[in-house]
C-alpha positions as CSV (number, residue, x, y, z in Angstrom):
1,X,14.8,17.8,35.0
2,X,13.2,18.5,38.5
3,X,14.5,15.2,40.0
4,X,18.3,15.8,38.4
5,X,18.0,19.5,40.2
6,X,17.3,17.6,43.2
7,X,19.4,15.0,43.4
8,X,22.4,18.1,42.9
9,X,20.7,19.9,45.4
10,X,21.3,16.8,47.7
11,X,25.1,16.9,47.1
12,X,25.9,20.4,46.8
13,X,25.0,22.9,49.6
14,X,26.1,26.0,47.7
15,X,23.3,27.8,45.1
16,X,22.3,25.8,41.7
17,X,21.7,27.6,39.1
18,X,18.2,26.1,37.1
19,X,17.0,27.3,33.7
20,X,13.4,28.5,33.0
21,X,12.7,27.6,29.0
22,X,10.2,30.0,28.8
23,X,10.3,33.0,26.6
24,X,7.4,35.6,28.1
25,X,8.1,37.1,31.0
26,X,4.7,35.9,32.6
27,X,5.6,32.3,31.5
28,X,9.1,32.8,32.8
29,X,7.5,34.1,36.3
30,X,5.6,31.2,37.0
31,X,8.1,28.7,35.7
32,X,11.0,30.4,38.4
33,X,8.5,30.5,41.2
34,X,8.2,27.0,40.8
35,X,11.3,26.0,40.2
36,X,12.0,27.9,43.7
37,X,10.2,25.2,44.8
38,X,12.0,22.6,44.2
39,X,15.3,23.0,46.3
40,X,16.6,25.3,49.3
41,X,19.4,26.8,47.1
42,X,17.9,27.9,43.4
43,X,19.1,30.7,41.6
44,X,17.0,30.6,39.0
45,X,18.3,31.4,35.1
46,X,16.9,34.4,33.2
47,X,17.7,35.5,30.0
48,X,19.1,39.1,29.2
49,X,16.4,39.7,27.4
50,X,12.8,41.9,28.0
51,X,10.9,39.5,29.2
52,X,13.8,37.9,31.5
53,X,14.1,41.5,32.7
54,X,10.3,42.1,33.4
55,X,10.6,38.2,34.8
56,X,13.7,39.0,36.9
57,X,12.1,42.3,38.4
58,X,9.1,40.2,39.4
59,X,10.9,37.1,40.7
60,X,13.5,38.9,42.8
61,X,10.8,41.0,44.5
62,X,9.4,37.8,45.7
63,X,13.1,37.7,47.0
64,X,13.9,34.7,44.5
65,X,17.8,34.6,43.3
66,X,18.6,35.5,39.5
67,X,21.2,34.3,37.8
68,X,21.3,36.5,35.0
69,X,22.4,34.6,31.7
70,X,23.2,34.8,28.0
71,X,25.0,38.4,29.1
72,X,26.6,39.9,26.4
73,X,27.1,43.6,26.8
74,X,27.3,46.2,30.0
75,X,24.0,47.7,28.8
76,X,22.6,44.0,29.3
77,X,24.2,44.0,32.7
78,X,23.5,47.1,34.2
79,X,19.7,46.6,33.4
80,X,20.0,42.9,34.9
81,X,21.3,44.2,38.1
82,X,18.5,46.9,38.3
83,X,16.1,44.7,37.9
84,X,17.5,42.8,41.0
85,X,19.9,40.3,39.3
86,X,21.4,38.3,42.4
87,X,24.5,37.5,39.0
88,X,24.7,38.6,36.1
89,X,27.0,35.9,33.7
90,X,28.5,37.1,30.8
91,X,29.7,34.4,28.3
92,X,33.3,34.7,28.3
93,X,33.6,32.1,25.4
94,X,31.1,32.8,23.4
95,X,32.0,35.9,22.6
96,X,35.4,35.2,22.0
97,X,34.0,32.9,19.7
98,X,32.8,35.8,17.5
99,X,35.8,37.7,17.7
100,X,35.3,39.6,20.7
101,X,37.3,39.5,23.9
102,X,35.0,37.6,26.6
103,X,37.2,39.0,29.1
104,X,36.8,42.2,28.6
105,X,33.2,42.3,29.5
106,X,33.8,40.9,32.5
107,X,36.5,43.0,33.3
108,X,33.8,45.8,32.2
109,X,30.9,45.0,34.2
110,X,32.9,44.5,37.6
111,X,34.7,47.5,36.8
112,X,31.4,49.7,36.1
113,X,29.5,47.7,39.0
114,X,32.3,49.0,41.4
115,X,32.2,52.6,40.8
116,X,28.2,52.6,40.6
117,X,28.3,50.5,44.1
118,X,26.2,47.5,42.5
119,X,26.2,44.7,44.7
120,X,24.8,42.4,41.8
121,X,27.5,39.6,41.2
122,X,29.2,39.0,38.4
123,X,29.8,34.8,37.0
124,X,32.1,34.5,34.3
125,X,30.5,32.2,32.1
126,X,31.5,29.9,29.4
127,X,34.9,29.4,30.3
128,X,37.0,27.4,27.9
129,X,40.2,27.6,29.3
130,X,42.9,27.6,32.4
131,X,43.5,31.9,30.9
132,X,39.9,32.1,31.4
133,X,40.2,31.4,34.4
134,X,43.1,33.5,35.6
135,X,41.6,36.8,33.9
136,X,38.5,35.9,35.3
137,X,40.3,36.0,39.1
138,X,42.4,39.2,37.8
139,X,39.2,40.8,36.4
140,X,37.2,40.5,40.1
141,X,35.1,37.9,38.7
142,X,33.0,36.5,42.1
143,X,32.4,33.2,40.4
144,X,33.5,31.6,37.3
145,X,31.7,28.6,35.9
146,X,34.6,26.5,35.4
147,X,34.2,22.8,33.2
148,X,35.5,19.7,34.8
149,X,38.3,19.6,32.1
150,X,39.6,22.7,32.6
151,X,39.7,22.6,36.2
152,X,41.4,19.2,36.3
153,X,43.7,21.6,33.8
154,X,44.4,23.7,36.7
155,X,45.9,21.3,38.7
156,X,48.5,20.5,36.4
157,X,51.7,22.0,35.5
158,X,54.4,20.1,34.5
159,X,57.4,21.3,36.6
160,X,54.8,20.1,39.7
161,X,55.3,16.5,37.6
162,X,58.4,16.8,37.1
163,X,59.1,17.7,40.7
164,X,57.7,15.1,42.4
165,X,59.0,12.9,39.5
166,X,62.3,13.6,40.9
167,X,61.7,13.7,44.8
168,X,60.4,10.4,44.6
169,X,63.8,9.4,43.0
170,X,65.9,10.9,45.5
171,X,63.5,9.7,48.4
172,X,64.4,5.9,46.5
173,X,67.9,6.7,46.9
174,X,68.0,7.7,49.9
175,X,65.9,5.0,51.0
């Protein structure tokens, strides 16, 4: 695991986002300060949960970067963010998954983190989808963890196929 994080760390200059498996906050602690270790650019995964919010408080004092995960309410974000959350990442998909609107969470969180002046971050998380996406943008999302497939989704649209489908015929007759 350490030498995967690495060899990501090597290609990618922007912050990594590296998951601590422990489930106590004290275990959680050590395993973030050493995963801080390991690269320049960690922001090391918590879990919204009582330890990962005693773990978070603790880590981000020893000004290490949270990336608050497995959000699933405001109540979940707010405490994340006072406990010194760098993100908080709500789960878009899973959610939606259940019958909930994902998006409205994150729509909720930026929304609520505005008004109270919160400079926490919010990550859409568990994005499924090109919508996703677009909501996530609409919603003030600052990052949105997108999967390969759906961002090579992104790119396409069909009248942009169809377009150059046809300039490339009239550049051939022209030709």
């Amino acid at each position: 695991y350490k030498t995967a994080v690495q060899e990501i760390s090597d290609i990618l200059e922007g912050p990594i986002s590296v998951e601590v498996v422990s489930l106590d906050a004290e275990a959680m602690v050590a395993e973030g300060r050493e995963i801080a270790e390991w690269i320049p650019n960690p922001w090391v995964k918590i879990p919204s949960t009582a330890a990962g919010f005693e773990a978070i408080s603790i880590l981000s004092s020893d000004g290490i970067k949270i990336n608050q995960t497995l959000c699933f309410s405001l109540n979940q974000a707010l405490l994340g963010a006072q406990a010194g959350s760098t993100a908080v990442s709500p789960f878009v998909g899973r959610l939606d998954d259940i019958g909930q609107q994902g998006m409205d969470l994150v729509e909720e969180i930026v929304s609520v983190f505005a008004l109270q002046q919160i400079e926490t971050q919010v990550l859409a998380a568990s994005i499924r989808h090109t919508q996703h996406c677009s909501a996530a943008a609409r919603a003030g999302a600052h990052i949105a963890t997108v999967p390969y497939k759906v961002l090579l989704q992104m790119v396409q649209h069909p009248l942009t196929d169809a377009g150059v489908t046809r300039f490339l015929a009239d550049w051939e007759k022209a030709s």
